[in-house]
One Martini backbone bead per residue (centre of mass of N, CA, C, O) as a GRO file, in nm:
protein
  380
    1UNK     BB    1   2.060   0.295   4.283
    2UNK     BB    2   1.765   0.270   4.376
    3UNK     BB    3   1.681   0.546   4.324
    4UNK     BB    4   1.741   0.562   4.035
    5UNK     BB    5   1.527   0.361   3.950
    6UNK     BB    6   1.342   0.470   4.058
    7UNK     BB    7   1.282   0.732   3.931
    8UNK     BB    8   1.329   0.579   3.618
    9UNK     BB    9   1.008   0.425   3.684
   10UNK     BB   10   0.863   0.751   3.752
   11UNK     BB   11   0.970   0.796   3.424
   12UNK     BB   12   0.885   0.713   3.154
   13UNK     BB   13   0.951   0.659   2.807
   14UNK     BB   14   0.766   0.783   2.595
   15UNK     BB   15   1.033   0.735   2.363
   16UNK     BB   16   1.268   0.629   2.141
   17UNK     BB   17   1.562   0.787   2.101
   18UNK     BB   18   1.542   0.768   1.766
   19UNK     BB   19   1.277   0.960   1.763
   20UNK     BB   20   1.381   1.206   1.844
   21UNK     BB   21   1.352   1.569   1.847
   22UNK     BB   22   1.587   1.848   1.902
   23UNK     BB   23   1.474   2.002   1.706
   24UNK     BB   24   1.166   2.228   1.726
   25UNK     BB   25   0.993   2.403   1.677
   26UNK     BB   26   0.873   2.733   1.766
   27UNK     BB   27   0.600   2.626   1.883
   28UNK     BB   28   0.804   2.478   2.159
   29UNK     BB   29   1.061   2.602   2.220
   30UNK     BB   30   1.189   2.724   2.504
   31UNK     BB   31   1.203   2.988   2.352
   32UNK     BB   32   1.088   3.301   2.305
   33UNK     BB   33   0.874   3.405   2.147
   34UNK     BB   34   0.741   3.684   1.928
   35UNK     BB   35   0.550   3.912   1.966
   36UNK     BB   36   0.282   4.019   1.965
   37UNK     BB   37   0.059   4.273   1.798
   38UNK     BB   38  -0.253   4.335   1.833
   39UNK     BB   39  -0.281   4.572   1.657
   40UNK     BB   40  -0.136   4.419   1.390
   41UNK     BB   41  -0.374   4.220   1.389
   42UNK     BB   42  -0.606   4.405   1.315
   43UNK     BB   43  -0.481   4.553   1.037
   44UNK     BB   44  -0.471   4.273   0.896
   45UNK     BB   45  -0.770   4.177   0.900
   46UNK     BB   46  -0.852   4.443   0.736
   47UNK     BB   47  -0.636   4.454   0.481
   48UNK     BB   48  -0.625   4.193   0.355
   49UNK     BB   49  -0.977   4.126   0.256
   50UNK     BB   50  -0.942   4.374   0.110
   51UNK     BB   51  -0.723   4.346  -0.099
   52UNK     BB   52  -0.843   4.109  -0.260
   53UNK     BB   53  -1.040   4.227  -0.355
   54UNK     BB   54  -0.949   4.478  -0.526
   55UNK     BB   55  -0.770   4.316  -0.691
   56UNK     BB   56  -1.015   4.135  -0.832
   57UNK     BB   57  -1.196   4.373  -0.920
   58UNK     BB   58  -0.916   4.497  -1.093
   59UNK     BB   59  -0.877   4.290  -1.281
   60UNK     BB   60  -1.213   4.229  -1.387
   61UNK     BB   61  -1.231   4.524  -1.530
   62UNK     BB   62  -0.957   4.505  -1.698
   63UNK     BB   63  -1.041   4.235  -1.838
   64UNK     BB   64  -1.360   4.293  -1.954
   65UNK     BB   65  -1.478   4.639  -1.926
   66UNK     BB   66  -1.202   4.659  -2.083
   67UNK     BB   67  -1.094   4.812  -2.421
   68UNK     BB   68  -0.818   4.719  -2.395
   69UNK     BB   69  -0.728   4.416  -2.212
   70UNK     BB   70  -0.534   4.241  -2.051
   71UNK     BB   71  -0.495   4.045  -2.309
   72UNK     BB   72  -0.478   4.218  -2.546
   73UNK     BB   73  -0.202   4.350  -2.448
   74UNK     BB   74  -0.078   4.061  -2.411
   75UNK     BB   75  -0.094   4.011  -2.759
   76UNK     BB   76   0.027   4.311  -2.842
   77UNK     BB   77   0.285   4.230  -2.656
   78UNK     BB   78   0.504   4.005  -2.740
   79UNK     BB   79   0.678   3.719  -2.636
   80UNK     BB   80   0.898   3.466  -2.552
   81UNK     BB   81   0.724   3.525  -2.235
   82UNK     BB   82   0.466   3.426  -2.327
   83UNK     BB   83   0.183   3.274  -2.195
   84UNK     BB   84  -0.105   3.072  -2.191
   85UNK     BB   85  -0.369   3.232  -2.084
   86UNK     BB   86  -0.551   2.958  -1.955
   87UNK     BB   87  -0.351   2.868  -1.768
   88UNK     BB   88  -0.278   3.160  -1.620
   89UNK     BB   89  -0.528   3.184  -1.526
   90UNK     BB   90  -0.589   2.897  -1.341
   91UNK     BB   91  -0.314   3.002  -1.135
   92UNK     BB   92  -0.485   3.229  -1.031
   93UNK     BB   93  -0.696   3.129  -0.926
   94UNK     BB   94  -0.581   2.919  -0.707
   95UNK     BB   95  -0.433   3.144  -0.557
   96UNK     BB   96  -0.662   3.337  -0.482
   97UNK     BB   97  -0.830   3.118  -0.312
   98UNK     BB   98  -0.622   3.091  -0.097
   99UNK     BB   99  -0.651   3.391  -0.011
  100UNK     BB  100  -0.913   3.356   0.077
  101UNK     BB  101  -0.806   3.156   0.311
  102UNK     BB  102  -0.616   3.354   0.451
  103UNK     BB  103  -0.831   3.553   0.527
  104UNK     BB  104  -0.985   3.405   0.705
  105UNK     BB  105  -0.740   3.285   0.869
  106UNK     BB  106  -0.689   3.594   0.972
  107UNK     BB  107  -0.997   3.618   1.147
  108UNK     BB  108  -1.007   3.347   1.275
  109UNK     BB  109  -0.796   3.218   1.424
  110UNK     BB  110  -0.713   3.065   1.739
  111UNK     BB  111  -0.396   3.045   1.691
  112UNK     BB  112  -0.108   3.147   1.837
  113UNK     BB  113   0.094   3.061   1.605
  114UNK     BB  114  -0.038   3.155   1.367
  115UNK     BB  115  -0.058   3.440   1.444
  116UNK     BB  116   0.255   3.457   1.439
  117UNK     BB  117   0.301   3.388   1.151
  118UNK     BB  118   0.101   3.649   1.030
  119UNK     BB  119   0.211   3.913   1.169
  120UNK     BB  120   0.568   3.850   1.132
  121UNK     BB  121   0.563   3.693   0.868
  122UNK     BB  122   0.373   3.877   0.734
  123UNK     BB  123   0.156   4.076   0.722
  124UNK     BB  124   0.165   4.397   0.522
  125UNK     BB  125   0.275   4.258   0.251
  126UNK     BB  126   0.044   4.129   0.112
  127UNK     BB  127  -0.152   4.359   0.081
  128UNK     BB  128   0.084   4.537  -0.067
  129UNK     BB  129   0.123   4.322  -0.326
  130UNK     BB  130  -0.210   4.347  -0.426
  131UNK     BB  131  -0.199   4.672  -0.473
  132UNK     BB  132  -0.004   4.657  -0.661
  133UNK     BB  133  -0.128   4.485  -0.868
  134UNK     BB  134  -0.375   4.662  -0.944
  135UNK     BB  135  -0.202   4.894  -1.015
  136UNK     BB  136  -0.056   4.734  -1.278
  137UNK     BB  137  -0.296   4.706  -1.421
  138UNK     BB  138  -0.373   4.976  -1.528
  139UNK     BB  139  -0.084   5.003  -1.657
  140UNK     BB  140  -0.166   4.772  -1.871
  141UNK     BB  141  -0.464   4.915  -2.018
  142UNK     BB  142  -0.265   5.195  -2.131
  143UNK     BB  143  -0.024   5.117  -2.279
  144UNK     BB  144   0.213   5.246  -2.252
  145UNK     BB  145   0.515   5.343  -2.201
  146UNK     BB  146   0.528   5.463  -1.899
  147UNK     BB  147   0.347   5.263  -1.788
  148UNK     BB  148   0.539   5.029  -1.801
  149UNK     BB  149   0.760   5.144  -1.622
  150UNK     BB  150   0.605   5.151  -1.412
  151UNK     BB  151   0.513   4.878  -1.368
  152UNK     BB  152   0.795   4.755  -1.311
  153UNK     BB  153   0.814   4.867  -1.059
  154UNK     BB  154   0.563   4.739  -0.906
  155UNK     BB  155   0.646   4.446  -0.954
  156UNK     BB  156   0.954   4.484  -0.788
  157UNK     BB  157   0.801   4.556  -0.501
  158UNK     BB  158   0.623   4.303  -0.488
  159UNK     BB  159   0.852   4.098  -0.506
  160UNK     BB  160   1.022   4.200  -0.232
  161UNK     BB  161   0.776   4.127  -0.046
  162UNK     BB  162   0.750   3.849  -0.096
  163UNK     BB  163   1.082   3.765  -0.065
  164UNK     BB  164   1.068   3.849   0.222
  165UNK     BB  165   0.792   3.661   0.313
  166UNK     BB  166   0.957   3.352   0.234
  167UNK     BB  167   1.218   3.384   0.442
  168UNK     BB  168   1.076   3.463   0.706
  169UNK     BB  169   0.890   3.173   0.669
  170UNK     BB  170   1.144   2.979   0.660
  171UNK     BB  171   1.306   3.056   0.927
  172UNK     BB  172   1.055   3.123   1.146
  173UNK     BB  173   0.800   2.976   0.983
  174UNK     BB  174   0.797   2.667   0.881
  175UNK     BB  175   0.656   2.422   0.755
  176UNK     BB  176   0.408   2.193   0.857
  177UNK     BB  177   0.233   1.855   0.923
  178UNK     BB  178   0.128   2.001   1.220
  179UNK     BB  179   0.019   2.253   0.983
  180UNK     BB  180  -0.183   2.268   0.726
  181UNK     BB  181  -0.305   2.531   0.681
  182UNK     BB  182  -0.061   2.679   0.683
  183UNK     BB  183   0.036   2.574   0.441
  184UNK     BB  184  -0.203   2.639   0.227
  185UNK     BB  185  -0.293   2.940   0.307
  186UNK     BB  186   0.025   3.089   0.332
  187UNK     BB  187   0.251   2.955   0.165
  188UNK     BB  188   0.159   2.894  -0.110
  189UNK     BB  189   0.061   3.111  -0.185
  190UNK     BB  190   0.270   3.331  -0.179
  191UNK     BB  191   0.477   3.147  -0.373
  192UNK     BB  192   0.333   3.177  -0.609
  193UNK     BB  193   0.342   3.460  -0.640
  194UNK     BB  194   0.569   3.516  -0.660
  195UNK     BB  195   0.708   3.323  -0.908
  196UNK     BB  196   0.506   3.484  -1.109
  197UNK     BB  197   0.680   3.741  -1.096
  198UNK     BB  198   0.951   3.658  -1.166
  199UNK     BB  199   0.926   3.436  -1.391
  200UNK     BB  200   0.765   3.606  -1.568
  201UNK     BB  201   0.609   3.936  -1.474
  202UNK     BB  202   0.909   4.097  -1.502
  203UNK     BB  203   1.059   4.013  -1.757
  204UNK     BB  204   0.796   4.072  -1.979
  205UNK     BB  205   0.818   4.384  -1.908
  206UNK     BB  206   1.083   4.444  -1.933
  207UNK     BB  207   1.057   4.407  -2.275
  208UNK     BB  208   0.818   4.599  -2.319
  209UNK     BB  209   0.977   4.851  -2.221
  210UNK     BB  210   1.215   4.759  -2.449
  211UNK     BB  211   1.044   4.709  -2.693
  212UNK     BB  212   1.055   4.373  -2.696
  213UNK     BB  213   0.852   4.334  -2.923
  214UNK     BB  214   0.517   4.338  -3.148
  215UNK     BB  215   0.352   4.621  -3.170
  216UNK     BB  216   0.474   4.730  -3.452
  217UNK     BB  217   0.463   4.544  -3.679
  218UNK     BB  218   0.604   4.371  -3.888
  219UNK     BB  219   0.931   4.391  -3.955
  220UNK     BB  220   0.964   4.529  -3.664
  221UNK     BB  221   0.865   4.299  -3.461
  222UNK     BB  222   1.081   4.089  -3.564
  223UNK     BB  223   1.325   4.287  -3.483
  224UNK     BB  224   1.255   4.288  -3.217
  225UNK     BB  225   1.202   4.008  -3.074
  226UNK     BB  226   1.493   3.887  -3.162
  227UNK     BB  227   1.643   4.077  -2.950
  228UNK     BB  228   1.534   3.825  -2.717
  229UNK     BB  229   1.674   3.586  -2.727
  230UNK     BB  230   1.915   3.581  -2.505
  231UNK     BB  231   1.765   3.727  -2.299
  232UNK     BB  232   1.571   3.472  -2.292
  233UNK     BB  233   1.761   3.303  -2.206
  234UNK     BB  234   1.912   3.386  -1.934
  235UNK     BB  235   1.665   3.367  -1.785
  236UNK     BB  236   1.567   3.081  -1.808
  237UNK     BB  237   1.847   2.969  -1.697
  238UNK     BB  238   1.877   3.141  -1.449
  239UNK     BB  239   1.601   3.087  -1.293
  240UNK     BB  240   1.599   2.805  -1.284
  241UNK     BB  241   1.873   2.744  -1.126
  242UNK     BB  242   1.756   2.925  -0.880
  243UNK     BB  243   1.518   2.735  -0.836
  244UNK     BB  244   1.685   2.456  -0.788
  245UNK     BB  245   1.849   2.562  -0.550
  246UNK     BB  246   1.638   2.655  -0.341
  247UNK     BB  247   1.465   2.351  -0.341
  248UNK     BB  248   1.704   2.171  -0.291
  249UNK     BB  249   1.731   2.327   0.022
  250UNK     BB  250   1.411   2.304   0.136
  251UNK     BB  251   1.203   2.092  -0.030
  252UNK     BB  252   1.014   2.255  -0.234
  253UNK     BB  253   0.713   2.223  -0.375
  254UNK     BB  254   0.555   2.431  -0.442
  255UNK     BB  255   0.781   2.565  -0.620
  256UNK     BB  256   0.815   2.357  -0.830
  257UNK     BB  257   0.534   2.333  -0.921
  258UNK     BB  258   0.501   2.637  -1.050
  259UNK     BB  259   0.754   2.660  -1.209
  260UNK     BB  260   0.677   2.407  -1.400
  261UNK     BB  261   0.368   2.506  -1.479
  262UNK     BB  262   0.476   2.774  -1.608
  263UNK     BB  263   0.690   2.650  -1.807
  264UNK     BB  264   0.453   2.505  -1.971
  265UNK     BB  265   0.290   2.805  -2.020
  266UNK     BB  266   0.487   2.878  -2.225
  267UNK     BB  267   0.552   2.595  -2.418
  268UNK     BB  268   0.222   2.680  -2.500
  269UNK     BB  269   0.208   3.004  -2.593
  270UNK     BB  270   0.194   2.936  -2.931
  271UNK     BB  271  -0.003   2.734  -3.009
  272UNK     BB  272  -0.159   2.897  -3.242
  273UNK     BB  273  -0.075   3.194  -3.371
  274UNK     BB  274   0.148   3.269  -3.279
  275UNK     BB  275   0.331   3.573  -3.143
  276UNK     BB  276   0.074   3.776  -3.134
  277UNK     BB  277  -0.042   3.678  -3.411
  278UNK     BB  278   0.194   3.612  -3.623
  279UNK     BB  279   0.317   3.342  -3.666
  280UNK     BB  280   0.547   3.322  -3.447
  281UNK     BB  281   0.767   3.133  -3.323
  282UNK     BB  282   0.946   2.942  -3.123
  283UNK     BB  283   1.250   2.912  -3.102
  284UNK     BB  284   1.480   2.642  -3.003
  285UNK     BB  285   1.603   2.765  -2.798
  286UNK     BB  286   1.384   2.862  -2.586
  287UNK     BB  287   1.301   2.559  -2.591
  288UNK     BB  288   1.537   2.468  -2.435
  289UNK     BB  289   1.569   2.617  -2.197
  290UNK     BB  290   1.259   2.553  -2.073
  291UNK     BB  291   1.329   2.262  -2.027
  292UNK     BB  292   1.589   2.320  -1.859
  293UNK     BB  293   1.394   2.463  -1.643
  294UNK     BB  294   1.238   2.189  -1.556
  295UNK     BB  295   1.441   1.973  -1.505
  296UNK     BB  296   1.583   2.163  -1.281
  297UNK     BB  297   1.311   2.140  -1.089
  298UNK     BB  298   1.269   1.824  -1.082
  299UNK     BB  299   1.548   1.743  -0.974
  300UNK     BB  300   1.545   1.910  -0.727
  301UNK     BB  301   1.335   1.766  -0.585
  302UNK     BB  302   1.381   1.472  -0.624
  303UNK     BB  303   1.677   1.526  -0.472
  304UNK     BB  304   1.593   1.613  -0.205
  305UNK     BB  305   1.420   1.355  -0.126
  306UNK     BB  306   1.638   1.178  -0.123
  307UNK     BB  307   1.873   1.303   0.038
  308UNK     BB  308   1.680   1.285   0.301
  309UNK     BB  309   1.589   0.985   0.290
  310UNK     BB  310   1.933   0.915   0.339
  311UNK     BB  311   1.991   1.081   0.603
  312UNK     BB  312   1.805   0.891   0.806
  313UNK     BB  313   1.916   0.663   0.743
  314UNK     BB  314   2.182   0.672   0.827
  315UNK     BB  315   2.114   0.789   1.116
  316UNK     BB  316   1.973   0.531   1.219
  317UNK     BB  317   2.167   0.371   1.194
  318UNK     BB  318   2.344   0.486   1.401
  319UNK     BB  319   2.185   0.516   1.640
  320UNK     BB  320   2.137   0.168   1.610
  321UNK     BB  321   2.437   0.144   1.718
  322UNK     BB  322   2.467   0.273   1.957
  323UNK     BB  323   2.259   0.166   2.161
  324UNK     BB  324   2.400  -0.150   2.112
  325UNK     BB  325   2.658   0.020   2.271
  326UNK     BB  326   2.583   0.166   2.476
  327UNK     BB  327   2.510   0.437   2.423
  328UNK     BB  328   2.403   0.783   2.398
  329UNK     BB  329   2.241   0.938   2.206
  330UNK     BB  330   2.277   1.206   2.042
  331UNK     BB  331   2.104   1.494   1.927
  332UNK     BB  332   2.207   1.513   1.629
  333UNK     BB  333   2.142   1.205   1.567
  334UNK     BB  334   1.830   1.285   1.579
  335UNK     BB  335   1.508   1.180   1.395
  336UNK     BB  336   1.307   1.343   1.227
  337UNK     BB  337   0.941   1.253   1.207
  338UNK     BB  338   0.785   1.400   1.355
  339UNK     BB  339   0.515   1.550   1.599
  340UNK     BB  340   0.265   1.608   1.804
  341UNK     BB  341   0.245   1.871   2.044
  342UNK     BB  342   0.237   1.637   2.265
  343UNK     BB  343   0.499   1.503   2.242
  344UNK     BB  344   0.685   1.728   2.247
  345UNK     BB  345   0.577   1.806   2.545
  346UNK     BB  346   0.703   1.500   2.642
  347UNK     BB  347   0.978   1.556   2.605
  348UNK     BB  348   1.042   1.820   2.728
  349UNK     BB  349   0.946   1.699   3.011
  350UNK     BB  350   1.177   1.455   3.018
  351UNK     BB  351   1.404   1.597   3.009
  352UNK     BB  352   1.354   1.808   3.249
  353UNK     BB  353   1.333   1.511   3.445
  354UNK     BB  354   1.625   1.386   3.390
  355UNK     BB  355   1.805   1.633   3.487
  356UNK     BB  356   1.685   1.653   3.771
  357UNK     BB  357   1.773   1.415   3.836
  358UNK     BB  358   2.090   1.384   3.783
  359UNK     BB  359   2.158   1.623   3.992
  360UNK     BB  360   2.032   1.473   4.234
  361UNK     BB  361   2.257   1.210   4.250
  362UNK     BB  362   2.450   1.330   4.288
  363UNK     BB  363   2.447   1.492   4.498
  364UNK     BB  364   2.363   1.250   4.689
  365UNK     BB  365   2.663   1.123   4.614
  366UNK     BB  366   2.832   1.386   4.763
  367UNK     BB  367   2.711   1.361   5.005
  368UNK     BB  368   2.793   1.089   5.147
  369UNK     BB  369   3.069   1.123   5.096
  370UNK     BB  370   3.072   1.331   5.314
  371UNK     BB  371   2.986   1.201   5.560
  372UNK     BB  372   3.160   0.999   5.570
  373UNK     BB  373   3.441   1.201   5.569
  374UNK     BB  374   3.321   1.307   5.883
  375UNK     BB  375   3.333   1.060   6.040
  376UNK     BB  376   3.604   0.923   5.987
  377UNK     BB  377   3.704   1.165   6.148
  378UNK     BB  378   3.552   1.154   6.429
  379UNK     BB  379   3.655   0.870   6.495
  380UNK     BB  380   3.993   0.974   6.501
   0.00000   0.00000   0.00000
């Protein structure tokens, strides 16, 4: 017993049981973490910077230099999924400016976790993603019938890459407010490009393509829009539902506030001159979807949020109960707060000498058990 306290005294508890966190992100974890691939983080560096510049370029001279551009091209094709585009302007410079830190952060960064986050979890996916936008950009102020099918195929293909980026980044390396930058500058664009592939420019390409727009004027275009009533319904308020699922399962706040901020941007697509400038308003199903999938991505934010803080709670009552009546803290009852690197370390080291004096005070009193019974018998 001597021994057992002196030991437990030459290694006090960093700190107390119910605020430890059994499961540490995979930057602590004893598990190996999976190998960079040095190669692989060169090729990052160098295409990654290169894309976004690419792209920049290529949105900016099909914007501006080219007539007709981007936004004409997009007066010109109206849907009832055509956003605001001061609002949609906006959202992309936002994007676009996190990627330009994404890339400064993976030419400095020289955090170990950092690095194997942006070689395994993004990879040359964002780059070839940054590369399909620009190539997409071509394609629709070519204007053809052709070049918009073909836009849609680069857009799924996209939207898939990044869809794949956004699974990897959560599964396996998960956002932390102990590395906000790998949160600013590598989740955030990330998801924002996604939200706004899947929820605007994929649907939109979509009417386009299959002529649901304005562009052939007249009563004809009139005949065409509505042709999109119902399947836009159905996408808006398909999208709203699988984003409100997302969001309320990972407490995606990213997700949230794009999926919203975009969803306003729709509801404000024609307050000026009407669809396509044609004075056609949006009936009032889609402006009922667009609201019901605000709500929907509203609730879901606010709900993860809830729902975190009462299971905490619960958590950490159960803890201080068991406590309470002298039993040992389980691990999975022990509530996540969050702690720096340093916590982490101090904790995995406290455990791993906590059980080697747990092994070593049996083995103590199992040689002793053993030494009496064989005096005892020696005795006799």
């Amino acid at each position: 017993m001597a021994t057992a306290t002196a030991t437990s005294n030459s290694h006090p508890r960093p700190f107390a049981d119910h605020i430890y966190q059994p499961v540490a992100s995979p930057e602590h974890t004893s598990e190996a973490p999976p190998t960079m691939n040095q190669g692989h983080m060169t090729k990052v560096q160098a295409l990654t910077p290169l894309s976004v510049l690419v792209t920049l370029a290529a949105l900016t001279v099909c914007a501006v230099a080219i007539s007709p551009g981007l936004g004409q091209v997009s007066q010109e094709h109206g849907t009832y999924l055509t956003p605001n585009a001061s609002l949609v302007l906006f959202f992309w410079a936002i994007m676009f400016l996190l990627q330009v830190g994404f890339a400064l952060l993976v030419v400095l960064s020289q955090k170990e976790f950092t690095k194997r986050t942006i070689v395994n979890g993004v990879g040359l996916r964002l780059a070839f993603s940054n590369l399909l936008l620009a190539a997409w950009a071509v394609t629709w102020v070519l204007n053809k019938h052709v070049s918009h099918l073909i836009g849609l195929v680069l857009l799924s293909l996209c939207g898939l890459l990044l869809l794949i980026t956004v699974l990897l980044l959560q599964i396996r390396y998960p956002p932390s407010l102990s590395r906000p930058l790998d949160w600013l500058f590598i989740h955030v664009p990330i998801k924002m490009f996604l939200v706004t592939i899947i929820q605007l420019d994929i649907p939109q390409q979509t009417f386009v393509a299959l002529g649901w727009d304005v562009s052939e004027g007249g009563k004809a275009a009139f005949e065409n829009l509505h042709k999109a009533l119902w399947p836009s319904f159905a996408v808006l308020c398909s999208m709203g539902a699988l984003s409100a699922i997302w969001i309320f399962a990972t407490m995606d706040v990213t997700w949230a506030a794009a999926g919203i901020y975009l969803h306003l941007a729709l509801l404000y697509g024609d307050s000026k001159r009407g669809i396509g400038g044609l004075g056609e308003r949006r009936p009032p199903e889609i402006t009922a979807a667009i609201v019901l999938a605000i709500g929907l991505q509203a609730v879901a934010i606010l709900g993860s949020i809830v729902q975190k803080s009462i299971s905490q709670t619960q958590q950490q009552e159960q803890e201080d109960r068991l406590l309470e009546e002298g039993e040992p803290a389980s691990e999975e009852g022990r509530i996540a707060l969050g702690r720096d690197p340093q916590e982490e370390e101090a904790a995995a080291r406290y455990e791993q000498e906590h059980d080697a004096d747990a092994s070593h005070d049996e083995n103590g009193h199992g040689d002793h058990r053993v030494t009496r019974k064989l005096g005892s018998s020696s005795g006799h």
